[in-house]
N, C-alpha and C positions, 0 to 999 in steps of 0.2 A: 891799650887793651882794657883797661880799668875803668876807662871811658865809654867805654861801648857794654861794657858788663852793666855798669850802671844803666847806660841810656836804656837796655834792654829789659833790666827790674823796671825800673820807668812809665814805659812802655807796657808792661804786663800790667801793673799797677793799674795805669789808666783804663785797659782794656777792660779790665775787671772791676773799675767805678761805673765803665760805661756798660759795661752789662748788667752789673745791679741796678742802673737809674733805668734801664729797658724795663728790669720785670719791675719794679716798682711801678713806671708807666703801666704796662700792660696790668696791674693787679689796679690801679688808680680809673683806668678806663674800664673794667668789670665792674666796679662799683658802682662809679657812676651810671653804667649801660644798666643796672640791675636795679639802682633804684629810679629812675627814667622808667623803666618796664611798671616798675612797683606801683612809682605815682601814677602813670595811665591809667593800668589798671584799677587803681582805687577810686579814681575820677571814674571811673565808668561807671563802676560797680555804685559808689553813690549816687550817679544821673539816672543809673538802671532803682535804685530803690527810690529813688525821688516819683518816680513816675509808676512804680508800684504802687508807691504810696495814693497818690493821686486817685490813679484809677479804683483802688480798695473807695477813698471818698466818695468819688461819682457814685458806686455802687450803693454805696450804704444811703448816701443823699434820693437815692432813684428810690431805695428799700422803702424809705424813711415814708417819699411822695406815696408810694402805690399802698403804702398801711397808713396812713391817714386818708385817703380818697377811697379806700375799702373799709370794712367791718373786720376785716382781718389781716395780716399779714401772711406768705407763705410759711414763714418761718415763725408763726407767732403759737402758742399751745390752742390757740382757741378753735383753730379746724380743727381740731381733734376731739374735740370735746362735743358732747351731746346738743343738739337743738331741741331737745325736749327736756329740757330741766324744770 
């Protein structure tokens, strides 16, 4: 009978190592799943500014061509300013 009392602490024992190494897994596998999500998304987010970036260049490089190949810029003060100075 002493024998079986034990086997049965034993037995509880274990049940309850292996349910703590479950949620350990399960809290081990959030993490990981959370920063998998994290780095995607920050990879994204930097290819999406990468090609922000780009495009602002193009722009400015286009601004740059059409106000030297003009007398003016769109954005430059000098259309605003009088022709009869």
């Amino acid at each position: 009978m002493m024998l079986l009392v034990l086997h049965q602490q034993e037995y509880q024992k274990a049940l309850e190592d292996a349910d703590e190494k479950v949620q350990l897994a399960n809290q081990m596998y959030e993490l990981v799943s959370s920063w998998v999500n994290i780095s995607f998304y920050t990879c994204y987010i930097r290819d999406f500014f990468i090609v922000i970036v780009g495009l602002l260049n193009e722009v400015r490089i286009c601004e740059l061509q059409i106000s030297s190949s003009n007398s003016y810029s769109f954005f430059s003060p000098s259309i605003f300013e009088s022709k009869h100075h």
